[in-house]
C-alpha positions in Angstrom: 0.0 0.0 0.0 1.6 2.9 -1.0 2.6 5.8 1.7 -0.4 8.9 1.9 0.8 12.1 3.2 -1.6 14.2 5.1 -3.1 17.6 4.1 -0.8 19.7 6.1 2.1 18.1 4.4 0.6 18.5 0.9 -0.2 22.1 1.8 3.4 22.8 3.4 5.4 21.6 -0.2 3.1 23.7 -1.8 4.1 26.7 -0.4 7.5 25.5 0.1 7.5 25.8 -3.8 6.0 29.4 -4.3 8.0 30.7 -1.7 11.1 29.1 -3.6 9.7 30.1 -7.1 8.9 33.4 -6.5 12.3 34.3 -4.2 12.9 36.9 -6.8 10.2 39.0 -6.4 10.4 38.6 -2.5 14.0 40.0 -3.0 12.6 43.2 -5.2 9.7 43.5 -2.5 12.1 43.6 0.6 14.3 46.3 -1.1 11.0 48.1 -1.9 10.0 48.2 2.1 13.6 49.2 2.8 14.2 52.3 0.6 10.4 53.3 1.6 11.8 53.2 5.4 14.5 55.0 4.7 12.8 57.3 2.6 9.5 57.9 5.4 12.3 57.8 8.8 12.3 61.3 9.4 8.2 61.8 8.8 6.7 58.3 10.3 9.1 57.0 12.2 6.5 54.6 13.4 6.0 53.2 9.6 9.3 53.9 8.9 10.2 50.7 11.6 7.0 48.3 10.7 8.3 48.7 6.9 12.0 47.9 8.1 10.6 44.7 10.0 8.7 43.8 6.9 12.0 44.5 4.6 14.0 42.1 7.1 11.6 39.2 7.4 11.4 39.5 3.5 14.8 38.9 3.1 15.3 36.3 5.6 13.1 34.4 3.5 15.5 35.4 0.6 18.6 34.0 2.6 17.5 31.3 4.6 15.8 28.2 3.8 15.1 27.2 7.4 13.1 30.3 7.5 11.2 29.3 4.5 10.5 25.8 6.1 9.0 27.2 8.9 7.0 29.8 7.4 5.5 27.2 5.0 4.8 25.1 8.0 2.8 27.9 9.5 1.2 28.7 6.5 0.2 25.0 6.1 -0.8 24.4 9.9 -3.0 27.9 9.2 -4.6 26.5 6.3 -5.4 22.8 7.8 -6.4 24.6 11.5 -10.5 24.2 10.6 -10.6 21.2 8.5 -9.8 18.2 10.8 
């Protein structure tokens, strides 16, 4: 009988793969979010730090691969939470 994975773990390569497919435009959206912090740090210094936490968790999901394994986890345990 062959092996069945669950739904999480179905769900969690799935997003494993966008994540990885689309590290690109991740990249160019982190780089957005940092030159608008730096751009808005003198007028909103409030949005000018939310945008720099965005711009940082963007690109540690450029950099890192653990961090992409644990956000697809998350995103997979969200997406299963109602359906058990």
């Amino acid at each position: 009988m062959p092996n069945r994975h669950s739904d999480r773990e179905r769900w969690e390569v799935l997003i494993m793969n966008m994540l990885l497919a689309y590290r690109a435009f991740i990249f160019i959206g982190g780089c957005l979010f940092l030159l608008y912090a730096g751009l808005t740090w003198m007028a909103y210094p409030l949005m000018a730090l939310i945008s720099l936490g965005l711009a940082l968790f963007l690109f540690s999901l450029v950099l890192s691969d653990q961090v992409c394994s644990c956000v697809a986890r998350f995103g997979a345990w969200l997406k299963t939470l109602g359906q058990i």
